[in-house]
C-alpha atoms as one frame of an Amber mdcrd trajectory, in Angstrom:
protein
 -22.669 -22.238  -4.423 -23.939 -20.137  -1.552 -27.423 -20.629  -0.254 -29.366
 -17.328   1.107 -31.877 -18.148   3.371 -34.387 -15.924   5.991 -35.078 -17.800
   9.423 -37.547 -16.805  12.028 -37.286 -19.314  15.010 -38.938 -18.742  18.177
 -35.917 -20.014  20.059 -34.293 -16.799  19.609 -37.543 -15.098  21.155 -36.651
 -12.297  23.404 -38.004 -12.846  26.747 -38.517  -8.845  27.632 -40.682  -8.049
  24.531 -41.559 -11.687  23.588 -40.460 -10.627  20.374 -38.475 -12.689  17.629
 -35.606 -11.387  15.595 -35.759 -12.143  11.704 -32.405 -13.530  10.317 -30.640
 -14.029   6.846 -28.617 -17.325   7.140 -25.704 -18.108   4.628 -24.786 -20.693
   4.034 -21.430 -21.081   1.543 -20.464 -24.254  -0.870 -17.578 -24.676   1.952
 -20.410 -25.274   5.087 -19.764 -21.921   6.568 -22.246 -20.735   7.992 -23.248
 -16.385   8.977 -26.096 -14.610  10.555 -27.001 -11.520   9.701 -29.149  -9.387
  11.577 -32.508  -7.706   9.397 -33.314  -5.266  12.109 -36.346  -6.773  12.405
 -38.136  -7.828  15.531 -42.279  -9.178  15.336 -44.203 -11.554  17.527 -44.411
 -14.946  16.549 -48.041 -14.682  15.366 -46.742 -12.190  13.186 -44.550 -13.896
  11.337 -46.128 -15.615   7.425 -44.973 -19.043   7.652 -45.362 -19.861   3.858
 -44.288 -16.614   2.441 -41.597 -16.401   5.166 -42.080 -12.509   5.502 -43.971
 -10.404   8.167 -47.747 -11.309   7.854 -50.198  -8.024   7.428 -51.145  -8.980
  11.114 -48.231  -6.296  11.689 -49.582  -2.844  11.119 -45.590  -2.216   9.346
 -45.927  -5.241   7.895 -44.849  -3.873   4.356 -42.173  -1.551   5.685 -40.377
  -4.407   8.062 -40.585  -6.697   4.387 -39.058  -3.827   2.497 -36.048  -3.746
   5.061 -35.710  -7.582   4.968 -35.687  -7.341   0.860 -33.104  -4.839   1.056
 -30.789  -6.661   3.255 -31.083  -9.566   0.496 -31.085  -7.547  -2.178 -27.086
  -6.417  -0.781 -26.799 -10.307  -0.048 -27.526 -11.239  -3.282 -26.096  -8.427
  -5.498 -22.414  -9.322  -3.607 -22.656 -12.943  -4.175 -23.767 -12.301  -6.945
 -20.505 -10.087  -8.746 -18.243 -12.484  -6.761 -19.673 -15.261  -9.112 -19.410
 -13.179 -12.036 -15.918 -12.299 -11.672 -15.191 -15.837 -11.137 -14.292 -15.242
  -6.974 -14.577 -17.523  -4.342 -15.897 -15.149  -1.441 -15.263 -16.089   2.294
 -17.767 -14.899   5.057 -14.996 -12.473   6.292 -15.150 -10.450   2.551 -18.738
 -11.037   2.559 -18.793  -8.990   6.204 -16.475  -6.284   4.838 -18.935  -5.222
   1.681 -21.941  -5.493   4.031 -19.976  -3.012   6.416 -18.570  -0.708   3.220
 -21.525  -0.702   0.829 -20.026   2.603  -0.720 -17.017   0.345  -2.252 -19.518
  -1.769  -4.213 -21.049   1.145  -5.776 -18.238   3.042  -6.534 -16.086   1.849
  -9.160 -13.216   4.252  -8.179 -12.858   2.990  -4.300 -13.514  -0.707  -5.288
 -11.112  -0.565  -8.188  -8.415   1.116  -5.627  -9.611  -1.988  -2.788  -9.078
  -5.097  -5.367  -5.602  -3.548  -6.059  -4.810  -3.094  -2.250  -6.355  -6.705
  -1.676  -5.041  -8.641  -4.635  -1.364  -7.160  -3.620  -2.165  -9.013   0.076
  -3.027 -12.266  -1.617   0.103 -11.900  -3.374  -1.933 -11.959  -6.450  -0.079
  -9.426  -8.018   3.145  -7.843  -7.498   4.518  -4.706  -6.418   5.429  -4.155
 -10.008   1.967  -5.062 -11.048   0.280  -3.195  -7.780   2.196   0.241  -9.439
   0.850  -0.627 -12.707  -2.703  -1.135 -11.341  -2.575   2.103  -9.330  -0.896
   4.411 -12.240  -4.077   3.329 -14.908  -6.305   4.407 -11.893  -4.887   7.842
 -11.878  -5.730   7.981 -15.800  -9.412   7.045 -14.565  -9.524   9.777 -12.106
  -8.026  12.203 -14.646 -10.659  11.093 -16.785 -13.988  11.249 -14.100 -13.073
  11.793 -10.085 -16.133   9.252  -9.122 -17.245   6.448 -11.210 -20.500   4.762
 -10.197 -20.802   0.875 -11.303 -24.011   1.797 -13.281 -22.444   4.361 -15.334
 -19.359   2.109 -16.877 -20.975   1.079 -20.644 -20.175   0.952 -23.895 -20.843
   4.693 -23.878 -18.107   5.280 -20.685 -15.105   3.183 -22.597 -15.606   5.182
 -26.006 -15.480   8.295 -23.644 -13.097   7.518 -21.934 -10.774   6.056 -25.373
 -12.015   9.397 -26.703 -10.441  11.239 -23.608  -7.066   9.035 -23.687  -6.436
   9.588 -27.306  -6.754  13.371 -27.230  -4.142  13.466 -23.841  -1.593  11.629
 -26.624  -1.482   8.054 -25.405  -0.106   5.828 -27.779  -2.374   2.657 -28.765
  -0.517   0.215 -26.324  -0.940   2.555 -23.511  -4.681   3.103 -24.524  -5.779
  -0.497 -25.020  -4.215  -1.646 -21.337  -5.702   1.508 -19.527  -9.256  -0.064
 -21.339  -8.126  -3.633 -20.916  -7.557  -2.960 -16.873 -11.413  -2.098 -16.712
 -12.151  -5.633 -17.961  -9.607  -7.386 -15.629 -11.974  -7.454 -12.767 -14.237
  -9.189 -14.594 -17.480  -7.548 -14.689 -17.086  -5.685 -17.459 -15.857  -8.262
 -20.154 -19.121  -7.678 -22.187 -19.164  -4.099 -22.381 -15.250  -3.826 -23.399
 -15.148  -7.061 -25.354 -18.187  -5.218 -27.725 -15.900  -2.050 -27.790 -12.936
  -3.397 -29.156 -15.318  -5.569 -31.461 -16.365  -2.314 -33.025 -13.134  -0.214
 -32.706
């Protein structure tokens, strides 16, 4: 289990500005250990010791908080789907989604990434890898961009809808909808489709 945590130590203070940098330590179930940078900079008498967040002695006060929830917020919602799809995540995969947010919201480019990345780990095979990549090319037939937000139960019947009308026989149909679920955070949303089919 990964702890998040926000530090503010005056050992990092910076001795041209005599300001202090505000950091997000993580911490995984393995002892590794990652900084990562807020942005934010305050003076030490700034800083709220008991709410650990910028005190209102800042004039920005609530916009410097806002940037350090945000940088959580992308903390938290990674861990977060790594858990859910039952992933270990290392600090190197945790550094590529905070550099590529745009995979994480776009089902599309992360689909196409976890195929590319579970052919690596040898996860899959090249067999597997062309099997992954043709059902993707059904998705984009079906909708160029998918956001994460829009796959419900509403997107799958779509999307059966769309498959049935281009002629795919039931097999075909079932693993192109089965595929969504393999990357585990959709199991609820398919499982209840196929419930009600």
């Amino acid at each position: 289990m990964a702890s998040v945590n926000v530090e503010f130590s005056a050992k990092y203070i910076s001795k041209t500005d005599n300001k202090i940098p505000v950091r997000i330590i993580i911490r995984l179930s393995n002892r590794e250990k990652k900084e990562i940078a807020t942005g934010v900079k305050i003076l030490l008498q700034e800083w709220d010791t008991k709410k650990l967040r910028v005190s209102k002695k800042n004039k920005d006060h609530n916009d410097l908080n806002l940037l350090i929830e945000n940088k959580l917020a992308q903390i938290n919602s990674i861990l977060t789907e790594y858990r859910l799809m039952r992933r270990r995540i290392t600090l190197q995969q945790l550094n590529e989604e905070l550099k590529a947010p745009g995979k994480r919201e776009n089902f599309i480019n992360f689909y196409s990434a976890e195929i590319n990345e579970r052919f690596a780990l040898r996860i899959i095979s090249e067999k597997g890898k062309a099997q992954y990549k043709s059902q993707l090319v059904k998705l984009q037939a079906f909708k160029k961009n998918v956001d994460f937000s829009e796959i419900n139960e509403n997107f799958v019947k779509s999307y059966h809808k769309y498959l049935v009308n281009k002629g795919y026989k039931k097999g075909t149909i079932n693993n192109s909808l089965k595929n969504l679920r393999i990357f585990g955070i959709f199991h609820f949303v398919i499982d209840t489709f196929f419930k009600n089919f």
